[in-house]
N, C-alpha and C positions, 0 to 999 in steps of 0.2 A: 504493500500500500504506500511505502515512502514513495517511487515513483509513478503515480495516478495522477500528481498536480496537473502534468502537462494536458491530460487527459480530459480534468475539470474547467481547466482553463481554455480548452479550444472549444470545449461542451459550452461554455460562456461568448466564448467570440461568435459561434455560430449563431446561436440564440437573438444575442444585440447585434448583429449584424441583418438577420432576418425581421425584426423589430424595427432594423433601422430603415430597411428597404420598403416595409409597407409600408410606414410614415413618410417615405420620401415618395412611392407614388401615389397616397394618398393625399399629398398637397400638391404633387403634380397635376391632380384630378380636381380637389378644389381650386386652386388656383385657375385655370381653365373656365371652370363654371363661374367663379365670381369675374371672372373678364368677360362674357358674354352677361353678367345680369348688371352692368354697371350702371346705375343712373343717373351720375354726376361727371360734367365734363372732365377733360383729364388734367386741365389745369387749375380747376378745385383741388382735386384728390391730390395734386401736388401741391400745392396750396398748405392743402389741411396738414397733408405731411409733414412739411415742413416746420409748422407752426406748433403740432402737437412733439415733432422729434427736440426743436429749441426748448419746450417748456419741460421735457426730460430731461434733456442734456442741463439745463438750469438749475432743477431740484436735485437732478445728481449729485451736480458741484458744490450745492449749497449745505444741500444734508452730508456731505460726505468730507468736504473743507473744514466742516467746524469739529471741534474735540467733543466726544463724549463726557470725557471727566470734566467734575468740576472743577478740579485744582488742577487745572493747567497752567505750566509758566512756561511762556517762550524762550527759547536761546535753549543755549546747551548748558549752564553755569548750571551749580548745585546752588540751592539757597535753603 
């Protein structure tokens, strides 16, 4: 049984890999169908993109810039 890893482990690749491929022509498939039902011209939808992707990228850097702790001191100095 010491050598079986390799055995569990290709048992796991095959798995997520079969996992990976319905998911991938499964959006192949939606994707497709949400392009024939589109009902906003396509420079809205880029538009909205855009506008919803800045207000991400926004709260990312905002929430993610500031420190968790409250005793934060700037610099490297011990105090």
């Amino acid at each position: 049984m010491l050598d079986d890893g390799d055995i569990f482990v290709g048992f796991l690749w095959v798995i997520d890999l079969g996992v990976g491929l319905v998911f991938f022509v499964f959006i192949l498939h939606y994707s497709t169908f949400l392009h024939q039902k589109a009902s906003i011209n396509k420079s809205a939808r880029e538009f909205s993109f855009l506008v919803i992707s800045f207000l991400f990228l926004a709260l990312f850097l905002f929430f993610f810039t500031n420190p968790v702790d409250l005793n934060y001191v700037r610099g490297f100095s011990k105090t």
